[in-house]
TORVOLUM-963120 format. One line per field, with one value per residue (C-alpha): chain; x negated, y, z negated; residue number from 1; residue in one letter. Coordinates in pm, 1 decimal, m for minus. Layout:
<nodes>
kette = c(A;...) $
X = c(X;...) $
Y = c(Y;...) $
Z = c(Z;...) $
nr = c(NUM;...) $
rest = c(a;...) $
</nodes>
This chain:
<nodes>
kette = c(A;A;A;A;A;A;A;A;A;A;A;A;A;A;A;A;A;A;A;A;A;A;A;A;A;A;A;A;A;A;A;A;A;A;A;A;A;A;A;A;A;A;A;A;A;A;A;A;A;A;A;A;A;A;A;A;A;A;A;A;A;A;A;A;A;A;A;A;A;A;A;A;A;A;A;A;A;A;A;A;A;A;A;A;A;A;A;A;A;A;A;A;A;A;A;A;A;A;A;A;A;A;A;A;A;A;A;A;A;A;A;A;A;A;A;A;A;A;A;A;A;A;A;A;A;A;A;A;A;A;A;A;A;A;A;A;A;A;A;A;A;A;A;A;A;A;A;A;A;A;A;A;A;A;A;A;A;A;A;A;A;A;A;A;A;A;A;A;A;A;A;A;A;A;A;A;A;A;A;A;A;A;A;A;A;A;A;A;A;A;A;A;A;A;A;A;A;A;A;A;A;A;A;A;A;A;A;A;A;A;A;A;A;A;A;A;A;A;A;A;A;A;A;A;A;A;A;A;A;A;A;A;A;A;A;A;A;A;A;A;A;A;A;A;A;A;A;A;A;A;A;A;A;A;A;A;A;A;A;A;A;A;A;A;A;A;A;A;A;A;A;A;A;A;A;A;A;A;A;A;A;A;A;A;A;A;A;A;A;A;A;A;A;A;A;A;A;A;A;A;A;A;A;A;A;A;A;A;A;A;A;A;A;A;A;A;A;A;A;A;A;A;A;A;A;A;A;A;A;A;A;A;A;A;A;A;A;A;A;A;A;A;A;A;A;A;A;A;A;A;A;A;A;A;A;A;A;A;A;A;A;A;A;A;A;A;A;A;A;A;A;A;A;A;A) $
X = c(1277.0;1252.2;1233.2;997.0;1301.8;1242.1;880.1;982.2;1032.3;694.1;484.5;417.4;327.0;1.2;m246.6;m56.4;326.0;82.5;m68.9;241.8;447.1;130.7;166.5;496.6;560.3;196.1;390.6;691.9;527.6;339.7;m3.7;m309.2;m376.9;m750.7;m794.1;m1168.6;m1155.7;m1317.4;m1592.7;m1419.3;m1107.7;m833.9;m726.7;m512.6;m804.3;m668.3;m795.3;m884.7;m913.6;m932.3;m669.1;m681.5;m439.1;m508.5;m165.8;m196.5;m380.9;m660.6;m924.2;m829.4;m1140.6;m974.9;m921.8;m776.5;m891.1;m692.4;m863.8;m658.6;m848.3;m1245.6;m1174.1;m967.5;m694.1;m683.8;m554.4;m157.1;m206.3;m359.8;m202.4;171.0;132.3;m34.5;321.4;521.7;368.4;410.9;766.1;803.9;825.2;529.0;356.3;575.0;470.2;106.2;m57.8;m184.5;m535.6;m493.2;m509.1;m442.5;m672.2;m552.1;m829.4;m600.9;m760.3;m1139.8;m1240.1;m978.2;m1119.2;m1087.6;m729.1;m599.9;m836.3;m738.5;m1072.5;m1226.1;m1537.8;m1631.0;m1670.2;m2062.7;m1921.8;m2041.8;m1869.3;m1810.9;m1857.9;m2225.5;m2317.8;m2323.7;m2693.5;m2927.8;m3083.0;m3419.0;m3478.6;m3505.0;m3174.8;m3133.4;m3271.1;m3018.4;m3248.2;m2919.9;m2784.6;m3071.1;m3028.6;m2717.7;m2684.6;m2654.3;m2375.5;m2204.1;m2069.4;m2086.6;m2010.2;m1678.5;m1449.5;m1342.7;m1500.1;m1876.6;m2039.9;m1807.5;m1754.6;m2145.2;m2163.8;m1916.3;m2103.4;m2411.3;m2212.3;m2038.3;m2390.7;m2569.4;m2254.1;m2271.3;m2652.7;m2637.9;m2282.5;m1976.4;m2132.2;m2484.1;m2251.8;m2023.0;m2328.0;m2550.7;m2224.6;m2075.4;m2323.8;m2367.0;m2683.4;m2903.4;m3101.7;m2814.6;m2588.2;m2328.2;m2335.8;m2082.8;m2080.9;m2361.3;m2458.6;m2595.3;m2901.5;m2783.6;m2504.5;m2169.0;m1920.9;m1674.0;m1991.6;m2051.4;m1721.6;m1599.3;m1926.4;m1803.4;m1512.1;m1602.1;m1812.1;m1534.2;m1334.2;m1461.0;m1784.4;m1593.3;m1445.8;m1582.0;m1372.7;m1303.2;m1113.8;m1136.9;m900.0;m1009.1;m727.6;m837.3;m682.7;m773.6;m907.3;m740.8;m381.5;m112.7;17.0;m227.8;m367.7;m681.7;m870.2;m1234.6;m1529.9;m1863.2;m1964.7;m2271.1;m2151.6;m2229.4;m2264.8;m1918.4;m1795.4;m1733.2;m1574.7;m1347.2;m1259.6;m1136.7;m1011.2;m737.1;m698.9;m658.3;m738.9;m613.3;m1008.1;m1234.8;m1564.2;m1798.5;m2116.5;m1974.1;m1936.6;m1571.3;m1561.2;m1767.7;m2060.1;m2137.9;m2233.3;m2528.4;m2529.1;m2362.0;m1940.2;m1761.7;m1814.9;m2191.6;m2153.6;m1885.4;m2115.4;m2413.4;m2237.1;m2093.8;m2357.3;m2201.6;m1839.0;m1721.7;m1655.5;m1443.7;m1430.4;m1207.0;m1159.4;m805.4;m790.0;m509.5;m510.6;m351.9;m439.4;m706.8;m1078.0;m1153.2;m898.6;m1029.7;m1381.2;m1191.8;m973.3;m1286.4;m1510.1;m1250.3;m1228.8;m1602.1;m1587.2;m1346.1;m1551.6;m1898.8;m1810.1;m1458.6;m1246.3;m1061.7;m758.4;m750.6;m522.7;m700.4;m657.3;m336.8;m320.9;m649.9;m538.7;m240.3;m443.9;m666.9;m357.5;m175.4;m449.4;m510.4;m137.5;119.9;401.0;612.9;849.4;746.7;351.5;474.9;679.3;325.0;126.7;381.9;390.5;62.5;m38.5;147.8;74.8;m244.3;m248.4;10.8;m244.1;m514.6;m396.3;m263.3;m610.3;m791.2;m561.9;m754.9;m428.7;m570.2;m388.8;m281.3;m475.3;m446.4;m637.5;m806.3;m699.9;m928.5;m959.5) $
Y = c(844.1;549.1;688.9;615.1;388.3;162.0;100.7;m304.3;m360.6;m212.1;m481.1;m815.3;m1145.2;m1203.5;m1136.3;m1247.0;m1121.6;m784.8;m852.5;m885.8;m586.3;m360.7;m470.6;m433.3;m107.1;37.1;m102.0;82.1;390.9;386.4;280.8;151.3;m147.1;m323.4;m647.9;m765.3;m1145.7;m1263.2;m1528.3;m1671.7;m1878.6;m1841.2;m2121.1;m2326.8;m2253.7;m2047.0;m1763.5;m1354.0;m988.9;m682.8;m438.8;m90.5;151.7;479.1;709.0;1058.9;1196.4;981.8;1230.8;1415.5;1539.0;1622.8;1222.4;1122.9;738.9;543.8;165.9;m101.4;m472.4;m361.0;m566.7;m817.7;m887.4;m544.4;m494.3;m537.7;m188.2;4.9;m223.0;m132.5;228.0;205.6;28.1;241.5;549.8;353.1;316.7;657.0;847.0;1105.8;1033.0;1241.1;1542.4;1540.2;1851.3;1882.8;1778.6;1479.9;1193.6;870.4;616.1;330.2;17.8;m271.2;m577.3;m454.7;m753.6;m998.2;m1322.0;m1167.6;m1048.7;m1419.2;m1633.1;m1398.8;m1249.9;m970.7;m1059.1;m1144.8;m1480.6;m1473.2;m1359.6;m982.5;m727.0;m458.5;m128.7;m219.8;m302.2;33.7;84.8;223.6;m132.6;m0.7;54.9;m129.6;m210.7;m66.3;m252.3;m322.2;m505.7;m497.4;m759.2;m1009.6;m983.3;m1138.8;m1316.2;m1678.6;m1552.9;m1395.1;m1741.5;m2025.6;m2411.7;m2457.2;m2134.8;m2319.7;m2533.6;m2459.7;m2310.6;m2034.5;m1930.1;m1922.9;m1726.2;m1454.2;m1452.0;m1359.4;m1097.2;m942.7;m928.2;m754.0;m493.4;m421.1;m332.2;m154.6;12.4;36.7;237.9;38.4;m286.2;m237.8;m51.1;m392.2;m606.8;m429.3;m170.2;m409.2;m694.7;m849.0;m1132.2;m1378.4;m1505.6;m1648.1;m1433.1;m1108.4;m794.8;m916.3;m660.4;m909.5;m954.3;m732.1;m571.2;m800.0;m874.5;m620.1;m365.3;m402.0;m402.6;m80.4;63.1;m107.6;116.8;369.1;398.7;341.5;556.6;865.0;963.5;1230.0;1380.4;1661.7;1662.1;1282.3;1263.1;910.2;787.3;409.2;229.7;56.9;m96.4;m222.0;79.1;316.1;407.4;176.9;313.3;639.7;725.7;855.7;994.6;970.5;1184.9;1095.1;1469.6;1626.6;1924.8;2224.8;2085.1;2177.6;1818.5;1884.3;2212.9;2059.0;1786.9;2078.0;2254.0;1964.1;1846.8;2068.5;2021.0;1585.4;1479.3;1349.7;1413.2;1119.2;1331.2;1586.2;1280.0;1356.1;962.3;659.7;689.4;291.6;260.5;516.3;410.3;122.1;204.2;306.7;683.6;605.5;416.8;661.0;950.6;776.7;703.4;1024.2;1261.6;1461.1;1524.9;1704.0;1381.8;1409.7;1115.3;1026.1;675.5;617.3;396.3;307.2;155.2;m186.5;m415.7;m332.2;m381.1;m670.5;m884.9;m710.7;m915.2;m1232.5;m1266.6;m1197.3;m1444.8;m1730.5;m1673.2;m1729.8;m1994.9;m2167.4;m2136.8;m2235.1;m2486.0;m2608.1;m2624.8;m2285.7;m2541.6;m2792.2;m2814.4;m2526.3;m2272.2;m2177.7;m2018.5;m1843.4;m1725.0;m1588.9;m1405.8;m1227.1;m1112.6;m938.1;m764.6;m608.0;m643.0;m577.8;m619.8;m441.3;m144.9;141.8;28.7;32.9;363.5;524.4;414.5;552.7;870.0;932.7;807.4;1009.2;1309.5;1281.6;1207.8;1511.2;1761.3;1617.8;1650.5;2015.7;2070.1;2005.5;2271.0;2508.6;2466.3;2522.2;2333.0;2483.4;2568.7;2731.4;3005.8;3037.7;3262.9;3537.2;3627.0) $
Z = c(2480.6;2197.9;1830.5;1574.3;1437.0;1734.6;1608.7;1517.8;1918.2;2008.5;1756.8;1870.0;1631.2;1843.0;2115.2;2402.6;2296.4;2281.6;2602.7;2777.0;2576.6;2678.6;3051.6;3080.0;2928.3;3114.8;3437.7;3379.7;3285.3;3661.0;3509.7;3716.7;3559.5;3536.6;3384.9;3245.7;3151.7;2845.3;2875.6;2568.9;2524.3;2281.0;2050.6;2265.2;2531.9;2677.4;2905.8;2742.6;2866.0;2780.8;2986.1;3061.5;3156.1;3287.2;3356.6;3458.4;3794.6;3927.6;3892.3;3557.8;3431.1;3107.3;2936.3;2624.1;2522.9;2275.3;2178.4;1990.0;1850.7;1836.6;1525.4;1689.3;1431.0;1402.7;1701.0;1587.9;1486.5;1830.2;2052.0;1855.7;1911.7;2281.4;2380.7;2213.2;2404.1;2711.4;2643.6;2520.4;2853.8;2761.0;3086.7;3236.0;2972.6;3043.7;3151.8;3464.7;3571.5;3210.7;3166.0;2902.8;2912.0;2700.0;2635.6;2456.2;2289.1;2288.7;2120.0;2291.6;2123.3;1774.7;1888.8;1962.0;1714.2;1395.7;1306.3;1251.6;1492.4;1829.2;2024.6;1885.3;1505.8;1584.7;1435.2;1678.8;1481.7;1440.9;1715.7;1990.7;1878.3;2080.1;2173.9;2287.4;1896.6;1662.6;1430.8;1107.9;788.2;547.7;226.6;27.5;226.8;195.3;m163.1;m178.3;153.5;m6.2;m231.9;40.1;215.5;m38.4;129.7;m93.0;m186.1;m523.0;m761.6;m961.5;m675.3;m545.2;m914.0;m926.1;m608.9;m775.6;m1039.9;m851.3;m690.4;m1000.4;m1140.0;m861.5;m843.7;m1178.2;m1146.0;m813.3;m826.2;m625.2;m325.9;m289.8;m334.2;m41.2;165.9;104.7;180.3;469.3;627.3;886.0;900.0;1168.3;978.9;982.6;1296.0;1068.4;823.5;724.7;918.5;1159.8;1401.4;1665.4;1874.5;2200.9;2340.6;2322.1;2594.1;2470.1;2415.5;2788.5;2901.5;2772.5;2908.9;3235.0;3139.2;3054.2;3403.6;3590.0;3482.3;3279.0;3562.0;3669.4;3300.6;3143.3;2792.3;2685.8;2314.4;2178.3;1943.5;1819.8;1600.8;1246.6;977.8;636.0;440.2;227.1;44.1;244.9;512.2;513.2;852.5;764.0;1075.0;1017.4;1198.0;1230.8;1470.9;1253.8;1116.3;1241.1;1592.7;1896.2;1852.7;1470.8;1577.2;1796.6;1592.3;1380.3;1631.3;1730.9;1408.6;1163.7;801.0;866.8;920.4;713.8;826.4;708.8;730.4;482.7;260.1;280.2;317.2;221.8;518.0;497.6;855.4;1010.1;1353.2;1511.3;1557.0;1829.0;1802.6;1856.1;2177.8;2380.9;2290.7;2412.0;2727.8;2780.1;2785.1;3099.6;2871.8;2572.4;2359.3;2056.0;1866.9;1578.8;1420.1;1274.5;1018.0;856.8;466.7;399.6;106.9;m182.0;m60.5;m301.4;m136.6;260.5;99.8;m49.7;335.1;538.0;301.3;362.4;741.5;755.8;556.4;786.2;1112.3;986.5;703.3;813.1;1111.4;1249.8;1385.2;1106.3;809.6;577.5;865.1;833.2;470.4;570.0;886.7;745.2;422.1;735.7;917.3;641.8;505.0;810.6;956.6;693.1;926.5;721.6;846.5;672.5;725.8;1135.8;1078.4;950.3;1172.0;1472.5;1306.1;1259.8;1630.6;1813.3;1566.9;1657.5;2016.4;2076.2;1873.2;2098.4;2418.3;2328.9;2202.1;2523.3;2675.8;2435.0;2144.5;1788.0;1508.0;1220.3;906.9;565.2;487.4;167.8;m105.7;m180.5;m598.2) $
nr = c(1;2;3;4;5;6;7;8;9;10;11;12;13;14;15;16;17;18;19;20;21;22;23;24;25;26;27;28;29;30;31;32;33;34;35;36;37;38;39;40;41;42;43;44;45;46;47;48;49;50;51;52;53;54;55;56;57;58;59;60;61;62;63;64;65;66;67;68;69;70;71;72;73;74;75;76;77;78;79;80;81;82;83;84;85;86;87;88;89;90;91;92;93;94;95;96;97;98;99;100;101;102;103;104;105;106;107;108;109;110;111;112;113;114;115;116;117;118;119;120;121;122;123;124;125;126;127;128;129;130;131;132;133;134;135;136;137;138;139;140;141;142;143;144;145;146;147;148;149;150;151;152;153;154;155;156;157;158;159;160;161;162;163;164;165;166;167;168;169;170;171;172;173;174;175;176;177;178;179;180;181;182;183;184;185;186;187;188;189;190;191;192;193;194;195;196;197;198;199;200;201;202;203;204;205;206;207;208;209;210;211;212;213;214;215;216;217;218;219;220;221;222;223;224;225;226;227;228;229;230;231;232;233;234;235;236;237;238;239;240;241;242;243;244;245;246;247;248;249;250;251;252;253;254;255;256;257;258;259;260;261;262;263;264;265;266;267;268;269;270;271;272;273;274;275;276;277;278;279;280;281;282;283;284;285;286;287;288;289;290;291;292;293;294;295;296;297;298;299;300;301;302;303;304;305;306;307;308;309;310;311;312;313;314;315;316;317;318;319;320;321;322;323;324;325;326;327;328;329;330;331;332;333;334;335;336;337;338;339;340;341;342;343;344;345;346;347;348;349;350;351;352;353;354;355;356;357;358;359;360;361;362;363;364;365;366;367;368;369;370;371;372;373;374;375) $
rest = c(x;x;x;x;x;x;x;x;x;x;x;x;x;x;x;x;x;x;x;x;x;x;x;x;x;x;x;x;x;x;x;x;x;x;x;x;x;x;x;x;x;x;x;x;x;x;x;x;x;x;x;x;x;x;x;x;x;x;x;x;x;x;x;x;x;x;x;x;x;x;x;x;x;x;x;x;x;x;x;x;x;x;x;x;x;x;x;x;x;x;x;x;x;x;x;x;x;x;x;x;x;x;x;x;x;x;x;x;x;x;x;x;x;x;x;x;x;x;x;x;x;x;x;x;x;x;x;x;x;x;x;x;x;x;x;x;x;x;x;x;x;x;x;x;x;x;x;x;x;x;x;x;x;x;x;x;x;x;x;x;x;x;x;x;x;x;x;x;x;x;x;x;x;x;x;x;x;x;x;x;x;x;x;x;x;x;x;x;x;x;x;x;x;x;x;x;x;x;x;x;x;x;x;x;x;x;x;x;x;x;x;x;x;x;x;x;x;x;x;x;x;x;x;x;x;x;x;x;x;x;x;x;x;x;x;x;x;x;x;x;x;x;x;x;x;x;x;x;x;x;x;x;x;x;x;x;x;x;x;x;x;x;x;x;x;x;x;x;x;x;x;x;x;x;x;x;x;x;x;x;x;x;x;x;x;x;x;x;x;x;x;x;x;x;x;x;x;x;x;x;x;x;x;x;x;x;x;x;x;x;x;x;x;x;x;x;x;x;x;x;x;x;x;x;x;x;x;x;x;x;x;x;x;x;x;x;x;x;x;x;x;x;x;x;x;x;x;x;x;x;x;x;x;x;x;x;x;x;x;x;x;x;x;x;x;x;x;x;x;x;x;x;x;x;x) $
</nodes>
């Protein structure tokens, strides 16, 4: 079995060195393997897909799901660890009658472009709504929506832009800021955390998935990789169960005292309805679905807002191959990719931490946790 020293090896410089490490080490490890090609093309045009591999018996009914890239340049992170299992030999550890289910490159285009959106500049984690309803109103947004993306990112008008925005963060606060900002939007097509008009590709395909695969499951634990928020390096796996309700318990149950549950406001609840969590549990109403969303911190937020600004800036007012793409490129990919050793060693760490404690928790395992002191 590799180490977590090996955890260089198992990290790739882009989508397809990913693509290839993940189908490699999946094929070694005696995967079944399903490709789902992307309507979209890559930068060189060349062709996308999402892969899946499921290892373990073919009819488990008790399924463990790990997703790398819903945000696509992201997906260094997920798709890192998902190799590094596959390489690890712990396929041949799982209990009987489980399985792994690993997704890799949910949002393939934003994978290989560098971006933290989809082929139709959707971001992902808002948009698993309930589509028969109406999407959630965000007014904060509209308020500063022509600050947000300003047609130079120097000169007069940008610094009047920040302006604008230092003075409506001021008046509203940190939270309503970032809650108008990044909640998630569905007025503008090329604007920030749009939530789009429908279901996206990679919405439908991990349905698609998720159909295929996961009919016949009765407990399904979901583990979707993130990066960009938090302490660097920190591993911060986020709930969104309701409390009170067996999903919340569980989440406990496997986890210990490591969650923070977003509905406890043990975390900054920016999103109501539209991530990941929303759209397995919708899909799954025949499981036990425990969902946890691991994000782990890189850069400080301010320069998450100043990376993501620039890289819509590039593909509405510029050119995403010309000359100013490669500085801004680069900007997006380490604040959401360090690519530095200990940030890798972390992220190993806490992966397979968490995966272990999950898979021994569908076995009815109960993780550690402190007792409190009684005066």
């Amino acid at each position: 079995m590799q180490s977590i020293n090996d955890a260089e090896a198992a990290f790739s410089a882009g989508y397809h060195q990913a693509r290839e490490a993940f189908l490699a080490a999946a094929t070694k490890a005696g995967a079944q393997l399903q490709q789902y090609a992307c309507p979209a093309r890559g930068p060189r045009g060349e062709a996308l897909s999402t892969d899946t591999a499921w290892i373990g018996e073919p009819g488990a009914t008790k399924v463990l799901m790990a997703l790398s890239g819903t945000h696509g340049v992201e997906g260094f992170c997920g798709s890192g660890f998902q190799v590094h299992w596959l390489r690890s030999g712990l396929q041949r550890q799982l209990p009987a009658d489980t399985a792994v289910l690993f997704v890799h490159a949910v949002n393939p285009y934003g994978f290989a472009w560098l971006r933290r959106v989809n082929e139709d500049n959707v971001d992902l984690n808002r948009n698993y709504l309930d589509w028969s309803r109406p999407p959630p109103d965000n007014p904060g947004y509209a308020e500063i929506a022509g600050a947000l993306l300003p047609a130079r990112l120097d000169g007069p008008e940008a610094a009047e832009a920040e302006a604008v925005l230092a003075r409506y963060r001021q008046q509203v606060g940190e939270v309503a800021f970032y809650r108008a900002l990044a909640s998630g939007q569905f007025i503008d097509a090329q604007g920030m955390f749009y939530g789009g008009a429908g279901p996206t590709w990679s919405n439908r395909t991990l349905h698609t998935v998720m159909a295929e695969r996961l009919a016949r499951a009765t407990d399904v634990t979901c583990i979707d990789f993130h990066t960009g928020l938090g302490p660097f390096g920190h591993g911060d796996l986020i709930s969104d169960h309701e409390p009170g309700t067996g999903a919340a318990q569980r989440v406990r149950q496997f986890w210990g005292d490591g969650v923070s549950e977003s509905r406890r406001g043990q975390t900054l609840p920016l999103v109501q309805d539209g991530p990941t969590h929303f759209g397995v549990n919708r899909a799954l109403p025949h499981a036990r679905v425990t969902f946890g969303t691991l994000e782990f911190g890189t850069y400080d937020r301010d320069s998450g807002r100043a990376a993501l600004r620039a890289d819509h800036w590039l593909h509405v007012h510029s050119d995403p191959l010309g000359p100013e793409a490669a500085a801004i490129k680069q900007a997006l990919r380490r604040q959401f990719y360090p690519d530095t050793a200990d940030w890798k060693e972390a992220v190993l760490f806490r992966g397979h931490q968490l995966v272990r404690m999950a898979l021994a928790g569908m076995q009815g395992a109960h993780a550690q946790r402190g007792q409190p002191v009684r005066p």
